[in-house]
C-alpha positions, 0 to 999 in steps of 0.5 A, a space after each residue: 591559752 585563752 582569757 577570758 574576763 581575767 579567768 585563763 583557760 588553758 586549751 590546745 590550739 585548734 584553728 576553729 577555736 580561733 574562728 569562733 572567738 573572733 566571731 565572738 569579738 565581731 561585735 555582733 550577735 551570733 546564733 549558737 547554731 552558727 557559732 558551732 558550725 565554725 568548730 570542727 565538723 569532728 567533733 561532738 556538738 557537746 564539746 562547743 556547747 561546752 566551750 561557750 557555757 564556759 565563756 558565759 560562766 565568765 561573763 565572755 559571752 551574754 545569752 540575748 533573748 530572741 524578743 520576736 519570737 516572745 512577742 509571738 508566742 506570747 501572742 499565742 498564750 494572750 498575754 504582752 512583753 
């Protein structure tokens, strides 16, 4: 089981679950790739995506824009951030 903001998840204990949220509560910003390439290998790319649209639902996780990647492709259309 596991809260999140005050909302609780009740899930099995799966050591790469504990994996991804102490990634999570590094303090740093993770690329989703990384993040599901700490689940198990088994399982279906889905069920991590799943796991943290239900963090971001709840306000555990915050999406950030890659801002280089707006500037340049902005830069492409012709038109500033």
């Amino acid at each position: 089981m596991i809260y999140v903001r005050g909302h609780k998840f009740e899930i099995k204990y799966h050591a790469c679950l504990l994996e991804l949220i102490k990634a999570l509560n590094d303090g740093r910003e993770h690329k989703v790739s990384y993040l599901l390439k700490l689940l198990d290998p088994q399982w279906s790319e889905k069920v991590g995506l799943h796991f943290l649209s239900e963090l971001h639902v709840y306000h555990g996780i915050v999406k950030v824009v890659n801002v280089s990647h707006l500037a340049h492709q902005n830069e492409i259309m012709g038109s500033e951030v």
